[in-house]
C-alpha positions as CSV (number, residue, x, y, z in Angstrom):
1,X,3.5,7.5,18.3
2,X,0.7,7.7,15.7
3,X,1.5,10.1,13.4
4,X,-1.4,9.8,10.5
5,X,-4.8,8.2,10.6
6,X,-5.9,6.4,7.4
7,X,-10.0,6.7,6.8
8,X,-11.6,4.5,4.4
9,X,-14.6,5.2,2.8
10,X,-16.8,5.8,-0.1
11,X,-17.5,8.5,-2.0
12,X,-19.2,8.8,-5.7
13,X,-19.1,4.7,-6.0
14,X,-15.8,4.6,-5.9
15,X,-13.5,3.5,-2.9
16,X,-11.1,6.1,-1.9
17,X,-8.7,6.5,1.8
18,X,-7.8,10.4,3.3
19,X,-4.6,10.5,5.3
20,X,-5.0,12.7,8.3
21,X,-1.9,14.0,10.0
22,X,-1.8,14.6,13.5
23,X,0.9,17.5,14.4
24,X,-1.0,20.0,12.7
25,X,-4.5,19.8,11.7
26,X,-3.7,18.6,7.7
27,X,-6.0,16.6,5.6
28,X,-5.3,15.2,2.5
29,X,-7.5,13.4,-0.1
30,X,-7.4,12.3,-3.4
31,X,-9.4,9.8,-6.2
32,X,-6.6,7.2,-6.3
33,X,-5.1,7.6,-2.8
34,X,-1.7,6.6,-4.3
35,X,0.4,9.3,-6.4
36,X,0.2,12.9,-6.2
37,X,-2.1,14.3,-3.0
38,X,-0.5,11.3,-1.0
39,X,3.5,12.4,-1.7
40,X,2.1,16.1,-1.3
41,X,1.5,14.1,2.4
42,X,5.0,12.1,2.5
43,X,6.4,15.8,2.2
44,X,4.5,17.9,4.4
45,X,5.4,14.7,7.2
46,X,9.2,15.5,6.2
47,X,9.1,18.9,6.1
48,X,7.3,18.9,10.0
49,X,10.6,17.0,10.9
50,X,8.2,14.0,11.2
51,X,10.4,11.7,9.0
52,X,14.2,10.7,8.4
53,X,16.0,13.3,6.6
54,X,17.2,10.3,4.6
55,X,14.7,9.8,1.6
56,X,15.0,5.7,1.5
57,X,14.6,5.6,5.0
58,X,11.8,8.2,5.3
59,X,10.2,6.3,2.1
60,X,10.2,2.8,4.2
61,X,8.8,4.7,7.1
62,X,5.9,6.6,5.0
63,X,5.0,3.7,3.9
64,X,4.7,1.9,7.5
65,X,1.9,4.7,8.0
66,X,0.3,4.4,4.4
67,X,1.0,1.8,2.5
68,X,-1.3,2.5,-0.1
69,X,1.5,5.1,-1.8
70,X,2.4,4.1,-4.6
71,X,4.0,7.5,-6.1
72,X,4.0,6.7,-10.1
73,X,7.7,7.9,-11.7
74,X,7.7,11.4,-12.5
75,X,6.2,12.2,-8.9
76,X,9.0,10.0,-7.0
77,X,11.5,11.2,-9.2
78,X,10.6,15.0,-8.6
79,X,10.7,14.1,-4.9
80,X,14.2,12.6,-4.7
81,X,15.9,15.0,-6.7
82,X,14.2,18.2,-4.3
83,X,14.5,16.0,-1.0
84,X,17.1,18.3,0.4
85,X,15.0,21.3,-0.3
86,X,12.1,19.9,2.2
87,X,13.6,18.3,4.8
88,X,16.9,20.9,5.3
């Protein structure tokens, strides 16, 4: 089952994707497409029950539906240390 769409466009010059989720009407954009918006994404997927409860395993399977994230440090960090908070 398809859980996101991934659009690909161009907006100001610059190249940029928008993840749309499916369950519930949810779009979510962002400049770089990589960091921030898109884990604000990875969790809203886990918190919908849409994803593992296990972070590596949701991770791998988040990234089979946008593999343009790329969550920089602090962000992937934050998310593994709160995982339990979103998807319990």
């Amino acid at each position: 089952m398809e859980l996101c769409w991934v659009i690909q466009g161009e907006e100001h010059q610059k190249p940029h994707r928008v993840l749309i989720c499916k369950k519930r009407k949810c779009l979510i954009h962002c400049n770089l497409d990589e960091s921030r918006a898109i884990a604000i994404g990875f969790l809203y997927l886990a918190k919908n029950n849409l994803l593992s409860k296990d972070y590596y395993i949701a991770e791998n399977e988040f990234r089979n539906l946008y593999p343009y994230y790329n969550p920089k440090n602090g962000i992937r960090l934050f998310i593994k240390s709160n995982w339990n908070k979103y998807v319990n």
